[in-house]
C-alpha positions in Angstrom: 82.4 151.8 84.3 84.5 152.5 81.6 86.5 149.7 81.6 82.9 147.8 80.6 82.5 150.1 77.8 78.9 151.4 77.4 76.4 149.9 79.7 72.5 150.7 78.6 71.1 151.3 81.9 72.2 151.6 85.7 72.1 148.9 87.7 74.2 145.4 88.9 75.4 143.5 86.9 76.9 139.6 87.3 79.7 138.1 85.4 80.2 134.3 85.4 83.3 133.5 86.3 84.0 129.7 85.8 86.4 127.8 88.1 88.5 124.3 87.9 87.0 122.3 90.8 89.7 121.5 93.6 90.8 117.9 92.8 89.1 114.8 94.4 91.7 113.8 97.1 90.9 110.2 98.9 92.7 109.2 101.9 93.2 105.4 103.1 94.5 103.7 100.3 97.4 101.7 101.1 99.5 100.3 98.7 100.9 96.7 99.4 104.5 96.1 98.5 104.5 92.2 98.1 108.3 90.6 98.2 108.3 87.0 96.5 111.1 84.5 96.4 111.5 83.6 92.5 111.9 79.9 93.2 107.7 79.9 94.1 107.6 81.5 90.7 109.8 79.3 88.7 107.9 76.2 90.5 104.3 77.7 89.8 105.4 78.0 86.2 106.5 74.8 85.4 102.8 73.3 87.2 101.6 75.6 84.2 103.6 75.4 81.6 101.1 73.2 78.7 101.7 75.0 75.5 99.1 73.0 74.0 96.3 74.8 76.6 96.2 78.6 76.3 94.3 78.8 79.6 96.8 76.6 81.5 100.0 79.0 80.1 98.0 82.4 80.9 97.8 80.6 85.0 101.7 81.4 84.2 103.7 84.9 85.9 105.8 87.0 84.3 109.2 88.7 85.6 110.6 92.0 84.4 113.8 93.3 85.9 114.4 96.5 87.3 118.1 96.0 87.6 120.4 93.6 85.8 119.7 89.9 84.7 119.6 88.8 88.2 118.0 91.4 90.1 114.8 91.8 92.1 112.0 91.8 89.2 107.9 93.3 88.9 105.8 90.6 88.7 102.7 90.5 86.7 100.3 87.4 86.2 100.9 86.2 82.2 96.6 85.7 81.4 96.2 89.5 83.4 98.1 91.2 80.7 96.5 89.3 78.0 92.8 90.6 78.7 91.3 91.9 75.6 91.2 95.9 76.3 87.9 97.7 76.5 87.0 100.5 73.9 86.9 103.8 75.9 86.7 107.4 74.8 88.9 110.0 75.6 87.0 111.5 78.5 87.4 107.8 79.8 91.1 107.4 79.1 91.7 109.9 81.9 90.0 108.0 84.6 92.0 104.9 84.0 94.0 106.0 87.1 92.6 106.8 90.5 90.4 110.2 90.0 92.3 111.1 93.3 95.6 110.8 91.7 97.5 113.4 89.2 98.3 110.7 87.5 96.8 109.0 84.6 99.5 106.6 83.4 98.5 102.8 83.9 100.3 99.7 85.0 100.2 98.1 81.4 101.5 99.7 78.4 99.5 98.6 75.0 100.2 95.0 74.6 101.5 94.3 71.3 99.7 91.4 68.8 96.0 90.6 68.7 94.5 90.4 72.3 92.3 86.9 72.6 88.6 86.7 73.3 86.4 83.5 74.7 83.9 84.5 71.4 87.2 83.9 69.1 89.2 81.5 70.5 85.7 79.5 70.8 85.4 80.3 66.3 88.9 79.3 65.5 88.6 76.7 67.5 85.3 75.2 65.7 86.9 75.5 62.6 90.7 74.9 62.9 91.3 73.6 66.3 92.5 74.7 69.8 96.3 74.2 69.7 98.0 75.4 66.8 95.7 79.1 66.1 95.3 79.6 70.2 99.0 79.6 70.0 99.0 81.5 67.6 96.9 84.5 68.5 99.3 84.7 72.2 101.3 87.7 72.0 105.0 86.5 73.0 106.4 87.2 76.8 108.9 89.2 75.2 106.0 91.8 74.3 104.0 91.3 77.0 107.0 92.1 79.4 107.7 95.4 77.3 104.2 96.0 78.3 104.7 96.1 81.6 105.0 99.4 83.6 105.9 100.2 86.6 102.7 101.3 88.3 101.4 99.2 91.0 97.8 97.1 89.8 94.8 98.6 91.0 92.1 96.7 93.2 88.9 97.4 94.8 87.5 94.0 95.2 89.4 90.9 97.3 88.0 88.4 93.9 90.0 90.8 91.7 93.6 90.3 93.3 92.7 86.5 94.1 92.0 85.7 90.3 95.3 87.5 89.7 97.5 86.4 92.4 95.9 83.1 94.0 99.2 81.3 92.5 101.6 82.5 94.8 98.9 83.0 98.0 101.2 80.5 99.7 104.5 82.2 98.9 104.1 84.9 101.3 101.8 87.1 103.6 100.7 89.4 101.0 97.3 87.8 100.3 96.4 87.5 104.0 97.2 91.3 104.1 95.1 92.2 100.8 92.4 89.9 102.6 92.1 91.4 105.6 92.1 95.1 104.2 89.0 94.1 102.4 87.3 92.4 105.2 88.1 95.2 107.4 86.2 98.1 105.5 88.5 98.7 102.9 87.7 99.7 99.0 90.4 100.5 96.7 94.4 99.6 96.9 97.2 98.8 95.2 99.5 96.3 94.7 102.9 96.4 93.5 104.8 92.4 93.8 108.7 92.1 93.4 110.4 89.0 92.9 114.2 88.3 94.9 116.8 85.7 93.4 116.6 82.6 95.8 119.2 82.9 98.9 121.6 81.2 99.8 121.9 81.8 103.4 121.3 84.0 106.0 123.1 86.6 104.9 122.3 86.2 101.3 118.1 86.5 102.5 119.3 89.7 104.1 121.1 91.4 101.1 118.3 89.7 99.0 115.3 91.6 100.9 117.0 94.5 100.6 118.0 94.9 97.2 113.9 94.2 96.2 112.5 96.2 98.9 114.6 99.1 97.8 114.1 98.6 93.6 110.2 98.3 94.8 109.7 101.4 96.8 111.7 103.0 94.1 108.5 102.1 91.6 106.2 103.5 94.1 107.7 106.8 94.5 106.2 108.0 91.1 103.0 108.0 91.9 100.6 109.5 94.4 97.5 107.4 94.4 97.8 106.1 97.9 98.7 107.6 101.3 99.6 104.1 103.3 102.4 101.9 102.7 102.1 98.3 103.5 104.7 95.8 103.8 103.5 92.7 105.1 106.5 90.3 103.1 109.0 91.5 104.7 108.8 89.3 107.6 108.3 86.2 105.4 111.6 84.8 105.9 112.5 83.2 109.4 115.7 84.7 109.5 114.2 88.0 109.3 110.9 87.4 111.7 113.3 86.1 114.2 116.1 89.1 114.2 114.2 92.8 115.5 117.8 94.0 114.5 116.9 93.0 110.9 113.3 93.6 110.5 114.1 96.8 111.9 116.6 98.0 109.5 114.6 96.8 106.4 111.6 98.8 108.3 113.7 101.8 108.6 114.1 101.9 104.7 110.3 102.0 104.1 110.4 104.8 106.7 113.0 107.1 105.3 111.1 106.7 101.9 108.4 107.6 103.5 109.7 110.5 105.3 111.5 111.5 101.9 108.1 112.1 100.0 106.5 113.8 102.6 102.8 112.9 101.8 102.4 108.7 102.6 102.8 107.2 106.0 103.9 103.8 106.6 101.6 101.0 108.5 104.7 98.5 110.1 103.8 95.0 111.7 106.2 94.3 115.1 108.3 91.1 115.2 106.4 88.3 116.2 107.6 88.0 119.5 106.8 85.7 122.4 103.1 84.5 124.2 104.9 85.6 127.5 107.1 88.2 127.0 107.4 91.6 124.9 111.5 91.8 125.2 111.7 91.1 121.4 108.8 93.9 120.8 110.9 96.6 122.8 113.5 95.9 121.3 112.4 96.1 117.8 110.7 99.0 118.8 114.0 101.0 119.8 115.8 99.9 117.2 113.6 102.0 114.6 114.9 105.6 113.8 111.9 107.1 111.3 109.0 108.8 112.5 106.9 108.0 109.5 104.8 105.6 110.9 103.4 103.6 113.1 103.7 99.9 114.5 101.0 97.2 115.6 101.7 94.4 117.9 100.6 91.1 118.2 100.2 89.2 115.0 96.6 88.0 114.4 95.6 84.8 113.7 93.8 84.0 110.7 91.4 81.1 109.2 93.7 79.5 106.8 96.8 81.1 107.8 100.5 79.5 106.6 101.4 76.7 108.8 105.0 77.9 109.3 103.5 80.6 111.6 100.8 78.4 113.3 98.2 80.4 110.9 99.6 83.9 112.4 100.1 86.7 109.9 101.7 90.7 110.4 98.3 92.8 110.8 99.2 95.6 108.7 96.6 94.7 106.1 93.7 94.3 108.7 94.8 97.9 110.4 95.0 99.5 106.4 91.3 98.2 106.3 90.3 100.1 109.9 92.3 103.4 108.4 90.5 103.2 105.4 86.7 102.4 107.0 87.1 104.8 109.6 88.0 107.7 106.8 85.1 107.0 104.8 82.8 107.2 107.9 84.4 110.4 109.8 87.4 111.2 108.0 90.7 111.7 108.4 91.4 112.9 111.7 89.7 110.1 113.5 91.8 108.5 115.3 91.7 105.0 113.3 91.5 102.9 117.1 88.8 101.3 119.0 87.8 99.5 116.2 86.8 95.9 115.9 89.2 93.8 113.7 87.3 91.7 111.0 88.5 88.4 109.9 90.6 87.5 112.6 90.0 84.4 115.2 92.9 85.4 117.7 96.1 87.3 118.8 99.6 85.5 119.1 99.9 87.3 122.4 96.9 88.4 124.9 97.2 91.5 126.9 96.3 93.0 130.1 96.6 97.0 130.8 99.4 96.6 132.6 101.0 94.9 129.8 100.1 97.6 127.3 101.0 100.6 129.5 105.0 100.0 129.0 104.4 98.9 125.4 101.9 102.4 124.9 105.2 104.5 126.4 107.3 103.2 123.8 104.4 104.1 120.7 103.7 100.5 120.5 100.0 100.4 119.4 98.6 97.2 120.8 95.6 94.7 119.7 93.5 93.1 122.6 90.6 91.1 122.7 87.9 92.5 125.2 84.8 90.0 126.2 81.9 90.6 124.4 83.3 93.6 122.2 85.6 91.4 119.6 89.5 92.3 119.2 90.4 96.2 118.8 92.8 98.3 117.7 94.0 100.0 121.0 96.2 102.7 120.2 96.7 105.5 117.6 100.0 106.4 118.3 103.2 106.9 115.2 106.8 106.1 115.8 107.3 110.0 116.8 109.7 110.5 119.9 108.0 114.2 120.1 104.5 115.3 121.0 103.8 117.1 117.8 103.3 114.2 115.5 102.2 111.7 118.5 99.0 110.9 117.4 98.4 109.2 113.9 95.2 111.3 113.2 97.2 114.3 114.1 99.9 113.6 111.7 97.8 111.7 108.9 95.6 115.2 108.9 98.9 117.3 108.3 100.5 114.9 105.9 96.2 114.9 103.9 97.0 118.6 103.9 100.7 118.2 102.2 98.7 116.3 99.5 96.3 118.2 98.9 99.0 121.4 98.6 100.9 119.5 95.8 97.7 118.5 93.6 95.7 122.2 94.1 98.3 124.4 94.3 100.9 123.1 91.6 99.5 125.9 89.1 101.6 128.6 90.9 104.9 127.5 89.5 105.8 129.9 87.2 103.5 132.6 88.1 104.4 136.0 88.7 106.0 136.7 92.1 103.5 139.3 93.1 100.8 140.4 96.2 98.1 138.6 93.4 99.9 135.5 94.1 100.4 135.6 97.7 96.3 136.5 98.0 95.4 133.7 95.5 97.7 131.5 97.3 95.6 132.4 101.7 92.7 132.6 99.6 92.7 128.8 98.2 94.4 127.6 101.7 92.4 129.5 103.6 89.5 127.8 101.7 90.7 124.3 102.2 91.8 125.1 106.0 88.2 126.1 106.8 86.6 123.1 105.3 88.9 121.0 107.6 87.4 123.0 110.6 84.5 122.5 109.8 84.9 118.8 109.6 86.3 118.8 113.2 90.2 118.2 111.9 90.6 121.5 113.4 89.3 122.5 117.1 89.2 124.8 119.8 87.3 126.6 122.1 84.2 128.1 120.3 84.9 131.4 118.7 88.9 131.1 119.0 90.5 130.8 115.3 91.9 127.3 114.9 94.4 127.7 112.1 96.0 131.0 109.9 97.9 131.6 106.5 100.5 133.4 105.9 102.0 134.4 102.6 103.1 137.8 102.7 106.2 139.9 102.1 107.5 138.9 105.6 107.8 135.2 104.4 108.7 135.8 101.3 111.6 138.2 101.3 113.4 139.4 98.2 116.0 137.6 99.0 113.4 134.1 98.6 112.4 135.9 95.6 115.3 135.9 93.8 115.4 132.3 94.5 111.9 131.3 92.4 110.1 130.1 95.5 107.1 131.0 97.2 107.3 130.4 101.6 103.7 130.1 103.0 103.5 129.7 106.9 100.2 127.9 107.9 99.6 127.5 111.5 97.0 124.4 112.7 95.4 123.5 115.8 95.0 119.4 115.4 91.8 118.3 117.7 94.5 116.6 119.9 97.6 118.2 120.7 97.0 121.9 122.6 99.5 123.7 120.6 99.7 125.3 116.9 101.7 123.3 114.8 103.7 125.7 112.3 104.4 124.4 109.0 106.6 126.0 106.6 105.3 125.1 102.9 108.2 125.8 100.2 106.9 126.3 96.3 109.9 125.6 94.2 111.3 124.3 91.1 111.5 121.2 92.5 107.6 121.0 93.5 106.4 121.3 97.2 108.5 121.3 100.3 108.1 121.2 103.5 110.1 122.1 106.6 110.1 120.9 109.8 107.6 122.5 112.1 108.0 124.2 115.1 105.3 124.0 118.0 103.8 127.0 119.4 101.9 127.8 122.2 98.2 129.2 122.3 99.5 132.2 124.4 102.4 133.0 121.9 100.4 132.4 118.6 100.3 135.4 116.5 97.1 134.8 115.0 
């Protein structure tokens, strides 16, 4: 009592303690990493290159380079960047990003000059005419690419990324994708596009694909708005399509980066392969070393798809949209399978059970097409060669759990290594874990404890002490697998790490 001072009368007395709401974390946002040849860009330019027509030059796209004079570029529509920008205030400012996201930064810098309008550009020209002040008021490329930043554009609508990208729909599968996400349920992504020099030959297309894929997933790394990676260009190219050796070792790279973030998983479309036989398929399939994903086989077909792959297209973009609908309708550990496929008119290849039983050994989730019930996603499994992560719902709920980690728990950095830390630390996880349960993430049989925190002096020796870093050992029970899944989650200078895990039996759990 002393410790409130003087107190006028016995009794109980509340205090109001007021809390920072856990951040909003959304799940099934994919981003789409779009891989253009430059030469469609050059030739769509020059279609729009009237400098006497304002409306015809903003139709044009821009290039900035990430590396060198030659080297793969970001690509951002010219007439996109020009769009007068909307008074906000500054509790508006910080939802410019994703609310989900810790970031707040945008994909366009402040554009230098004076940004045009219809209402002015409709005055000047009533008074002065159209060419010379419409010129005029255009702020230079050279600004406009300073502008540009390396966040990927944000979309929640299919009209928005057609007015912005309907130029280059026929340059590559990225559109279809982006299409079918939409169709399929889907509500917000993003979209980062890359530009490659024009190849000269086979291996030329290969070094080419590589250098942009790697410059682009470098620009994605930043940021943690999305949980899916999308691909869907990287196939574009014959000589690619047509190799599984190739496609899979372009694959592999959006895998590792993947597996080096720890907190996105990568959606990966199979190689074509043949109407009669899946040797192509396997192959590919073996020829893939990361775990952070999973891969869909056959391509759909698609009403107005490119003629060079009689109207087929990678179904990565379709699938995103089935991850994404069945999160907001369960969440994330449903399994994102039995699900119809919107937008789609056919399969390049039709398959029996028998067909998909060697194909389901190797983690090959198929598409079939059932009578009367539409074409389905059937199969939920990642590229894991171990039972822990087999399941994508499994794995997606662990990885949703890294996520939230990093953006709830990122205040501990620099706190006092003490017991108040470790308690604060099981109380907010514990918190979080229980929610899950609740939600059916977690299960069991009724009464039996599903998942446990530790953060104590056992895992965090003085020896880990000494080193700045907090170790908390948080043991789940997915709704699939039968055994606890221990995860060791590292608090460092470096941010949030986490170890392998090590399965462990019901009987041996030390819960």
């Amino acid at each position: 009592m002393e410790a409130y001072g003087t107190l006028p009368a016995p009794g109980v007395r509340l205090e109001l303690v007021l809390t920072e709401p856990a951040r909003m974390l959304r799940t099934g946002v994919p981003v789409f990493l779009g891989l253009v040849n430059e030469a469609d860009i050059k030739a769509w330019n020059e279609e729009h290159d009237d400098a006497d027509n304002p409306d015809d030059v903003d139709e044009r796209f821009l290039c900035k380079r990430l590396a060198g004079d030659l080297g793969p570029a970001i690509v951002r529509k010219r007439g996109y960047l020009s769009l007068p920008s909307r008074a906000v205030g500054r509790a508006a400012e910080k939802q410019i990003s994703d609310p989900a996201s810790r970031d707040v930064t945008t994909y366009l810098q402040a554009v230098p000059g004076r940004a045009r309008t219809e209402r002015y550009r409709a005055k000047i020209r009533s008074s002065l005419g159209a060419a010379g002040p419409a010129r005029a008021t255009q702020a230079p490329d050279g600004d406009l690419l300073k502008a540009i930043g390396t966040k990927p554009q944000r979309f929640t609508i299919w009209l928005q990324f057609e007015q912005t990208y309907r130029g280059l729909a026929s340059a590559g599968f990225l559109s279809y994708a982006v299409r079918g996400f939409f169709e399929n349920g889907g509500n917000l992504c993003y979209v980062q596009l890359i530009s490659y020099p024009p190849p000269g030959g086979p291996q030329d297309v290969s070094l080419a694909l590589t250098t942009a894929l790697e410059a682009g997933l470098g620009t994605l790394a930043t940021y943690d708005d999305y949980d899916l990676v999308c691909v869907p260009d990287l196939m574009w190219e014959s000589s690619i399509r047509e190799n599984p050796k190739e496609a899979a070792r372009l694959q592999d790279l959006v895998l590792a980066h993947c597996a080096r973030l720890g907190e996105r998983m990568a959606i990966l479309d199979s190689v074509p392969g043949g109407k009669k036989s899946t040797a192509d398929v396997i192959e590919h399939r073996d020829l893939l070393s990361g775990e952070e994903g999973a891969l869909y086989y056959p391509w759909v077909r698609v009403p107005g798809g490119p003629e060079a792959t009689g109207g087929y297209v990678p179904p990565c973009g379709h699938v995103a949209g089935v991850y994404a609908r069945t999160d907001a309708r369960v969440g994330v550990h449903q399994a994102p399978a039995n699900e119809v496929l919107e937008g789609v008119v056919d399969l390049s290849a039709h398959l029996s059970s028998d067909d998909q039983g060697p194909l389901n050994d190797l983690s090959i989730n198929c598409l079939r097409a059932f009578p009367q019930r539409g074409i389905r996603v059937w199969g939920a499994r990642t590229l894991s060669r171990g039972r822990i992560w087999h399941y994508v719902n499994v794995r997606r709920v662990v990885l949703t759990a890294a996520r939230w980690i990093a953006s709830n728990l990122s205040e501990v950095a620099f706190e006092p290594h003490t017991e108040l830390l470790w308690a604060r630390i099981t109380r907010d996880l514990t918190a979080y874990l229980t929610d899950l349960a609740r939600h059916g993430a977690l299960a069991g049989p009724q009464g039996e404890d599903v998942f446990y925190v530790k953060c104590n002096a056992e895992t965090n020796p003085p020896e880990t002490r000494e080193l700045g870093i907090v170790v908390t050992e948080i043991g789940l029970k997915p709704a699939a697998p039968v055994e606890f899944i221990v995860i060791r989650i590292i608090h460092g200078p470096a941010g949030v790490e986490i170890i392998d895990p090590q399965p462990r039996t019901t009987q041996n759990a030390n819960l």
